[in-house]
C-alpha positions as CSV (number, residue, x, y, z in Angstrom):
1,X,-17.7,18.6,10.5
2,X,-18.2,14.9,9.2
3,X,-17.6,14.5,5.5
4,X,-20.1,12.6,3.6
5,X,-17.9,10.5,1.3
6,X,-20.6,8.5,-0.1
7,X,-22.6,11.6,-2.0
8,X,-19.0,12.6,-2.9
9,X,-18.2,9.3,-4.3
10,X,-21.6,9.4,-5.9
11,X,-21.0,12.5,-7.1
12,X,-17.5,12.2,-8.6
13,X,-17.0,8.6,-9.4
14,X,-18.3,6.6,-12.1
15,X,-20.6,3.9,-10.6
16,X,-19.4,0.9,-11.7
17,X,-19.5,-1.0,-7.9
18,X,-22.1,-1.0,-5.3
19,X,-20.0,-0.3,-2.1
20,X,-20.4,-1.3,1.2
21,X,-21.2,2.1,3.4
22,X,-17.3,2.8,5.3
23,X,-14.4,4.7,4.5
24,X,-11.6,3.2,4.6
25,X,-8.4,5.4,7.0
26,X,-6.2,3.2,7.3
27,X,-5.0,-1.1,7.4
28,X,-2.6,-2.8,10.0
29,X,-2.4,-6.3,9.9
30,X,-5.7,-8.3,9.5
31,X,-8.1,-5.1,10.2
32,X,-9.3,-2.0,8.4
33,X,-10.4,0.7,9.7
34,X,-12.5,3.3,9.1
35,X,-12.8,7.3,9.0
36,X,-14.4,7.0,12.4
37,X,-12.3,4.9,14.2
38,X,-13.9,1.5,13.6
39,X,-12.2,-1.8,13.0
40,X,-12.6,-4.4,10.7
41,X,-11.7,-8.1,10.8
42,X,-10.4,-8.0,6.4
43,X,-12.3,-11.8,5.6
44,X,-12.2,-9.5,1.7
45,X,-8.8,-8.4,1.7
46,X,-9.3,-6.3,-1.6
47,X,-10.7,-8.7,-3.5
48,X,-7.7,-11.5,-2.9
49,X,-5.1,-8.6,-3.6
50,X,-3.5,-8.2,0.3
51,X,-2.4,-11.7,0.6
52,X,-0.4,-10.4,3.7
53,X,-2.8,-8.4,5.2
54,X,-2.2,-4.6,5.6
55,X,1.4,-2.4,6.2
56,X,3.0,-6.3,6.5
57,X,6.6,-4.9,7.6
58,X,8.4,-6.9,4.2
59,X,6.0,-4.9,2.6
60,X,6.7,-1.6,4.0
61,X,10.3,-2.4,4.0
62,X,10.4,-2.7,0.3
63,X,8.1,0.3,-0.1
64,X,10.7,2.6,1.2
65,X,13.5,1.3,0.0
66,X,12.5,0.9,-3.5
67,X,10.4,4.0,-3.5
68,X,13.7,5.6,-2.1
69,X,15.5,4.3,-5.6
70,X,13.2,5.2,-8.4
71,X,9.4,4.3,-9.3
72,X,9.6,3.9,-12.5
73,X,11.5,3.6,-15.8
74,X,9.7,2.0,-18.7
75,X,10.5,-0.9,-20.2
76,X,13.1,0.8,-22.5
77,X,15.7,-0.3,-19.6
78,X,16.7,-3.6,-17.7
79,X,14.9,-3.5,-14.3
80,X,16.2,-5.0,-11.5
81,X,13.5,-5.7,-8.9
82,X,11.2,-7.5,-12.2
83,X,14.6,-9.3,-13.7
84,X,14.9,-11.0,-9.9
85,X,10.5,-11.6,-9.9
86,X,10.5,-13.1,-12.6
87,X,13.5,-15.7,-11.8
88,X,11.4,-16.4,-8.7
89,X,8.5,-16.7,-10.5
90,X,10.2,-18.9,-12.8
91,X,12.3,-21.6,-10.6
92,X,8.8,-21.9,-8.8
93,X,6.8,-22.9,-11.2
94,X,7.6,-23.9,-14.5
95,X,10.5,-23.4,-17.2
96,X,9.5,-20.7,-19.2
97,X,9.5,-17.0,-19.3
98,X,7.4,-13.8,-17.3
99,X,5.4,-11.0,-19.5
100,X,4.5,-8.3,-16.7
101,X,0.9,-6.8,-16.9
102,X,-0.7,-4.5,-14.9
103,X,-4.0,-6.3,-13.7
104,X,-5.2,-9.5,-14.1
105,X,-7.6,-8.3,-17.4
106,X,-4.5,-7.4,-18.8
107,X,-2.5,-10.9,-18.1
108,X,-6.1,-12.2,-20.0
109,X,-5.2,-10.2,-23.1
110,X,-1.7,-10.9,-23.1
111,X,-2.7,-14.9,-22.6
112,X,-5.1,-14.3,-25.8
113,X,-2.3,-12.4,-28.2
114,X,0.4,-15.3,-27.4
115,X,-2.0,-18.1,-27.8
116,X,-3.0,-16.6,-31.5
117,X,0.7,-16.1,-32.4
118,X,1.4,-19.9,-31.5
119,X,-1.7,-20.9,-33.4
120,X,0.6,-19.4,-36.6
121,X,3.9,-20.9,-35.3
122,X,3.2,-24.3,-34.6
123,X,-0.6,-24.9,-34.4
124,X,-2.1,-24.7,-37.8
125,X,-5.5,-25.4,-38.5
126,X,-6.4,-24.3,-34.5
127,X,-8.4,-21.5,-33.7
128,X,-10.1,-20.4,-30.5
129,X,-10.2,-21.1,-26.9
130,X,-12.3,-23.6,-24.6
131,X,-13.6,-22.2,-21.3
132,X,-15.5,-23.2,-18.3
133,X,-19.4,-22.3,-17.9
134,X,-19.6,-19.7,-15.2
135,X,-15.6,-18.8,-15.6
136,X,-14.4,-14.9,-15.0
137,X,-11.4,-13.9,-16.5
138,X,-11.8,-10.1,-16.8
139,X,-13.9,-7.3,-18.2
140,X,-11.6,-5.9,-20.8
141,X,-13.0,-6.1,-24.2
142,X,-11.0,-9.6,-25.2
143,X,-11.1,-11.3,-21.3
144,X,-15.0,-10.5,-21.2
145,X,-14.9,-12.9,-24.7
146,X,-13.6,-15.5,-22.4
147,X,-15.9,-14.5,-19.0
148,X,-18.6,-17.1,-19.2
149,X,-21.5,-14.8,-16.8
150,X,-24.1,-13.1,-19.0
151,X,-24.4,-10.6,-16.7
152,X,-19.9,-9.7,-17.0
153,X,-20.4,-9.9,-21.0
154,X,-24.0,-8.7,-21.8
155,X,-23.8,-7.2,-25.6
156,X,-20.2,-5.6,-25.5
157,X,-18.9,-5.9,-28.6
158,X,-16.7,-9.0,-28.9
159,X,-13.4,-10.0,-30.8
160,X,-14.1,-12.6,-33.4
161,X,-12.1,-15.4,-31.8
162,X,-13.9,-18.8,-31.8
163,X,-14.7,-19.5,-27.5
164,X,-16.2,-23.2,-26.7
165,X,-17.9,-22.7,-23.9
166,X,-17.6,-26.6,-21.4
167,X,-19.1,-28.0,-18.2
168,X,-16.5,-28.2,-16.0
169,X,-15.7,-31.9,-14.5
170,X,-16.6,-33.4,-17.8
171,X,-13.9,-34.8,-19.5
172,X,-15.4,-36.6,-22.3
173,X,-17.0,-32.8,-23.7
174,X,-14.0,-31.7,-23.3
175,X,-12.3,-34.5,-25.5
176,X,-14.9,-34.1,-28.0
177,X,-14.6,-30.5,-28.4
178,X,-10.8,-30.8,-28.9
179,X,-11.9,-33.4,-31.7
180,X,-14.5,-31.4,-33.2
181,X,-13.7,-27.8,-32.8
182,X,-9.7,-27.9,-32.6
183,X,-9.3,-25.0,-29.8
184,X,-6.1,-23.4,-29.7
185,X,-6.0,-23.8,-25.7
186,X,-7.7,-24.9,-23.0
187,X,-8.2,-22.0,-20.1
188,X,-9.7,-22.5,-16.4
189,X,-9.7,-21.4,-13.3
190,X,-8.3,-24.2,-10.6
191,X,-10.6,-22.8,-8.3
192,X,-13.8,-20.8,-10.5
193,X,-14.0,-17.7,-8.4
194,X,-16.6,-15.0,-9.1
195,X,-18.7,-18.0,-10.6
196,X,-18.9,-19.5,-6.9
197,X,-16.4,-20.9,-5.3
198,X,-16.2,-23.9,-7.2
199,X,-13.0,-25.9,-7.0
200,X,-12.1,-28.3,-9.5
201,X,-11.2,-32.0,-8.9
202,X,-7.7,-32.9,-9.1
203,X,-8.6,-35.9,-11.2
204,X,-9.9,-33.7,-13.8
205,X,-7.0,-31.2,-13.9
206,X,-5.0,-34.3,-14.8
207,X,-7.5,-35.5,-17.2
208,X,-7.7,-32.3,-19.2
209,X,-4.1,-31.7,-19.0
210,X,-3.8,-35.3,-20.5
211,X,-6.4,-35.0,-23.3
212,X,-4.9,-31.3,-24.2
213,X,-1.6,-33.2,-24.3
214,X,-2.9,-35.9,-26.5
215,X,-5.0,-33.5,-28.3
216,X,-2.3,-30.8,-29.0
217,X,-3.8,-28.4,-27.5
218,X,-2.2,-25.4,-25.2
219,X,-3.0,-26.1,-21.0
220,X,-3.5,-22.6,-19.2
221,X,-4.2,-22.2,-15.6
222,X,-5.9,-19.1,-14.5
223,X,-4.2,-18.1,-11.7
224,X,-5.5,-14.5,-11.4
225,X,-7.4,-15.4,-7.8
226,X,-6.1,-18.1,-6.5
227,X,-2.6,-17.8,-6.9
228,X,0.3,-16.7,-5.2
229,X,-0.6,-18.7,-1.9
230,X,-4.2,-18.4,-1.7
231,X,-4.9,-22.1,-1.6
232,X,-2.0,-23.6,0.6
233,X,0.4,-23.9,-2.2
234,X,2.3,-20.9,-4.7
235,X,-0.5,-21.6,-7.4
236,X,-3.4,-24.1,-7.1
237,X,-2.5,-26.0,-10.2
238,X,0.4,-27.6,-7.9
239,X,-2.1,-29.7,-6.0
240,X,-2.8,-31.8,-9.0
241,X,0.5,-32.1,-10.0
242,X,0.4,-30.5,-13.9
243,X,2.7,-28.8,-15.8
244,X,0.6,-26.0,-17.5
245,X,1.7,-24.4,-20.9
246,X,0.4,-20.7,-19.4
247,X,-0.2,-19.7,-16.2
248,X,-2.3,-16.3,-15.7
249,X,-1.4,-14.1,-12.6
250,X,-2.0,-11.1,-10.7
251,X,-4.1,-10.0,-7.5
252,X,-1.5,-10.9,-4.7
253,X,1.3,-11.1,-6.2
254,X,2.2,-6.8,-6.4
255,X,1.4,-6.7,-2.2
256,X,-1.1,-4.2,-3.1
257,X,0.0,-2.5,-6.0
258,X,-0.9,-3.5,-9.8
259,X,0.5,-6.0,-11.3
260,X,-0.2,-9.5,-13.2
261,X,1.2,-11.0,-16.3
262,X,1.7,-14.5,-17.7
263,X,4.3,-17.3,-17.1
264,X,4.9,-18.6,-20.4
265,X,6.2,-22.2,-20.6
266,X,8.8,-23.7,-23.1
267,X,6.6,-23.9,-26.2
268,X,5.5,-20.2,-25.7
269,X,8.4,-18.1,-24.0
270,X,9.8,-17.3,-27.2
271,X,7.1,-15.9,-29.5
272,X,6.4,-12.5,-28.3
273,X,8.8,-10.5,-30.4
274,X,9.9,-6.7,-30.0
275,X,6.5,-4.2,-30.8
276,X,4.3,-7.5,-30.5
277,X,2.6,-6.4,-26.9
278,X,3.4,-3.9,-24.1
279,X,3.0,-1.6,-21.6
280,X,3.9,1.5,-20.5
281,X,3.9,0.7,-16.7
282,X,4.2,-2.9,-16.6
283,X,6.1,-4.2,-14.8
284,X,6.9,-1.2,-12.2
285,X,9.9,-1.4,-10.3
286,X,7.8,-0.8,-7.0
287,X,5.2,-2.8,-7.6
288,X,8.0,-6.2,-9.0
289,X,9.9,-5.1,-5.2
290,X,6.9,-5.5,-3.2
291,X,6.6,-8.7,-5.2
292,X,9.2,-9.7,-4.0
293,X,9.3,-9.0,-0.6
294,X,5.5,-11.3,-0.8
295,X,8.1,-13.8,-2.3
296,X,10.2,-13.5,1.1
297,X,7.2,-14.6,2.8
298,X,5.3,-17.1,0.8
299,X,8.6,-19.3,0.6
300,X,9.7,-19.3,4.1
301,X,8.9,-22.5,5.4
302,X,7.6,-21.0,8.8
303,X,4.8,-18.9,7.2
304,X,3.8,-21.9,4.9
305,X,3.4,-23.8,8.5
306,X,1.4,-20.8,9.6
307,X,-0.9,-20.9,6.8
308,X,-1.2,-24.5,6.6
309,X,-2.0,-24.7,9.9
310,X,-4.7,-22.0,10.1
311,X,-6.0,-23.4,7.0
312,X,-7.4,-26.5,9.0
313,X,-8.3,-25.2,11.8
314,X,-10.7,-22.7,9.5
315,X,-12.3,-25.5,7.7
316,X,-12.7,-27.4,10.4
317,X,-14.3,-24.8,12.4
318,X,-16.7,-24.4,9.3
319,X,-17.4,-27.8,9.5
320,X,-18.5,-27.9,12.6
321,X,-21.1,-24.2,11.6
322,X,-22.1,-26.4,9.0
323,X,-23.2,-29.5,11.2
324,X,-24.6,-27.2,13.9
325,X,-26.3,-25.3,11.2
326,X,-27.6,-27.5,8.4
327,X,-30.7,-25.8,7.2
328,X,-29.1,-22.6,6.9
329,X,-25.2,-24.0,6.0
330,X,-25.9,-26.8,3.5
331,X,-22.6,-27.1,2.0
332,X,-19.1,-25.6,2.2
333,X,-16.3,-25.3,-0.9
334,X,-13.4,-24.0,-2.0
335,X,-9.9,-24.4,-1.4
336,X,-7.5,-23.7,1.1
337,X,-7.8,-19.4,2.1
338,X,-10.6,-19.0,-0.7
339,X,-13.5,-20.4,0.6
340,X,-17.5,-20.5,-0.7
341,X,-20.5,-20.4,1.8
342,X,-23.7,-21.5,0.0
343,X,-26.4,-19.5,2.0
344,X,-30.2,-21.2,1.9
345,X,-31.3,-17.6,1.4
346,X,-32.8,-15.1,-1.1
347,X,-30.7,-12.4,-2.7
348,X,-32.0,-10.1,-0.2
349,X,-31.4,-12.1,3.0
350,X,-27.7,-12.7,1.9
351,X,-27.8,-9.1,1.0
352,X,-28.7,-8.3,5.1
353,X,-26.3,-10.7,6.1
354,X,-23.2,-9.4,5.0
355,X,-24.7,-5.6,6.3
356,X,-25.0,-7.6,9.5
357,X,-21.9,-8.8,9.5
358,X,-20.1,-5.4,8.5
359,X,-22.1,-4.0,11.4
360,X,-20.1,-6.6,13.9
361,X,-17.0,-5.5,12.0
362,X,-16.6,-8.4,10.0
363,X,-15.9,-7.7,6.0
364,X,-17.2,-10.6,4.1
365,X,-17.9,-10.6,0.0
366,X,-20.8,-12.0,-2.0
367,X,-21.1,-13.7,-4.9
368,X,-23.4,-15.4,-7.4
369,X,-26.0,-13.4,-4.9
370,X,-26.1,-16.2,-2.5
371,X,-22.6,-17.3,-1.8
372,X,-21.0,-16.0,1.1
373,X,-17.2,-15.6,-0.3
374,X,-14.0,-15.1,2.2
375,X,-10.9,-14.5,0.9
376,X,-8.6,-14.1,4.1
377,X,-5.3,-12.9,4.5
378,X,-2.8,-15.4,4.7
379,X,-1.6,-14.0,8.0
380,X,-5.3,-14.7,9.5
381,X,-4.9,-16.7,13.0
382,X,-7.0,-18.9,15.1
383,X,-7.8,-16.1,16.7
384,X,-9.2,-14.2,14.1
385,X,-10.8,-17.6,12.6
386,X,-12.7,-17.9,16.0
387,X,-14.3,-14.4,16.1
388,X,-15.6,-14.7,12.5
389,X,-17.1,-18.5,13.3
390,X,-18.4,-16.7,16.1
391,X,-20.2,-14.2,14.9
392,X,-21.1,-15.8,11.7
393,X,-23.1,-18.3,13.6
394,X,-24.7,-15.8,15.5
395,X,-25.9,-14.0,12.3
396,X,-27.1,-16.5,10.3
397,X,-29.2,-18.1,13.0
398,X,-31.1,-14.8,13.3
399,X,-31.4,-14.8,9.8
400,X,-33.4,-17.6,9.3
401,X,-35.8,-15.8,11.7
402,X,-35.2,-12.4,10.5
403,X,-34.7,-10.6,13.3
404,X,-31.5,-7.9,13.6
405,X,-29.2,-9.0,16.6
């Protein structure tokens, strides 16, 4: 007898996401598959979580052998596997030191409770935080204060912390709110995620890092999605060449399991004092070894030629969709593995699209309704790159038709 796992989950599981129709049985390298047997090429990959695709052998390597040690201990004692994480962390990025969350809403919160304490340390008479238009930086009670979609933030109830709310790319707003308002810090995304795909110029991360410099106000990167090698380098901000105060992180970096925190710099690292924040699981000692073990990967020179090579050959495969397709592909953006498909579509057609897609055995997100999001594993190949092109093409033609193929 076939179970029916969707009027299960309806009837046991707070609905909170509308899911695609499959149940997931099992992942092995860039595929899922399902409870019937199916496969799927993973263009979703948990929502930029499985950076390495699924049951990477590093991964399962550390999985047994740290699951074969203990799984957890609380923060009461030193923990190995998150002591040698967050040295990692540390020597490649900036001098500072690693609070471990559990999720990326949390590393939001902890970001919001360090910020305040500097603002009584050091910067008197600044309040608040400045944030991008059409940012996402989580859903818990303080991030959703921060998440610029009215949809995310509707009429929660909200901390009473000042937020200034900027176009992104404009760097004379955000000089002029530094002026006017005095923020605390400066937060964006290096690539704006959930709000589209949106990558921002180099030239103005620079900018805005000088003006918060010249300002005196705290530069944080969120990392949460497009860190730990989603765009072709460890974290985005490294394209542009700044030193951020804060850096936000979570998603990939656990290789599947929870886990996030924040990477405070110089003028930070030392504020959080014993019984100022915590967590009872943050950071576990499984989760900080499968960190690791991503670690292994990311830095060996041979995977970074890997990605950076499948990298191009996505876009430009993409590219050339786009120019065969320019009515229905009228622009592509994003950065590196975290790319944003603006479809010339209604909700709905977009909507059919990614069913038809699914149906093909291609896993694709959407987002902002219209934009076709993929968030590959790093360990995609030219081959896998090929039979999404392929089959993308094929589906969008006979959607501007709409006609089922």
């Amino acid at each position: 007898m076939t179970t029916d796992w969707r009027s299960l989950d309806e009837q046991y599981i707070v609905s909170t996401y509308k899911r695609l129709p499959i149940a997931i049985a099992k992942g092995e390298g860039n595929y899922l598959y399902d409870t019937d047997g199916r496969a799927y090429l993973d263009l979703f990959t948990g929502l930029a979580v499985n950076v390495l695709g699924h049951s990477h052998p590093r991964i399962v390597q550390a999985l047994r052998e740290q699951g074969e040690r203990f799984l957890h201990i609380s923060n009461v004692f030193l923990n190995p596997p998150a002591i040698r994480l967050a040295q990692r962390l540390i020597d490649n990025t900036i001098p500072g030191k690693v609070f471990f969350s559990n999720s990326g809403a949390e590393a939001t919160e902890a970001a919001i409770k360090l910020i305040h304490k500097w603002t009584k340390a050091e910067g008197a008479g600044r309040t608040g935080i400045a944030v991008l238009r059409n940012s996402f930086h989580g859903r818990t009670l303080g991030a959703v204060r921060l998440t610029r979609q009215p949809h995310v933030y509707q009429d929660f109830p909200q901390p009473d912390f000042p937020v200034y709310e900027l176009d992104a790319e404009d760097a004379e707003q955000l000089r002029a709110v530094c002026r006017s308002e005095k923020p605390a810090a400066l937060l964006m995304e290096p690539v704006l995620g959930s709000g589209g795909v949106v990558p921002l110029s180099e030239a103005y991360l620079r900018e805005a890092e000088a003006i918060c410099r010249e300002e005196g106000v705290l530069f944080a990167m969120d990392e949460i999605q497009t860190g730990m090698g989603r765009t072709g380098r460890l974290f985005a901000y490294q394209h542009a060449g700044v030193t951020p105060d804060l850096i936000l992180f979570a998603k990939g970096v656990g290789g599947g399991l929870p886990l996030g925190g924040v990477i405070a710099g110089q003028r930070l690292m030392n504020l959080f004092k014993p019984g100022d924040h915590g967590t009872t699981f943050a950071p576990s000692p499984l989760s900080a070894a499968l960190g690791n073990a991503v670690l292994d990967e990311l830095l060996d020179p041979a995977f970074r030629a890997h990605v950076s090579d499948v990298i191009g050959y996505l876009w430009g495969r993409l590219e050339e969709l786009r120019q065969r397709l320019p009515e229905q592909l009228q622009a592509l953006r994003g950065k590196g593995m975290m790319v944003g498909i603006p479809l010339h579509a209604t909700p709905e057609e977009a909507a059919r699209l990614q069913q038809n897609l699914l149906a093909e055995g291609i896993l694709v997100d959407v987002t902002q309704k219209t934009i076709v999001r993929l968030l590959p594993p790093l360990t995609l190949t030219r081959a896998d790159v090929d039979r999404f092109v392929d089959v993308f093409a094929r589906q969008l033609t006979a959607l501007g038709t709409g006609k089922e193929v």
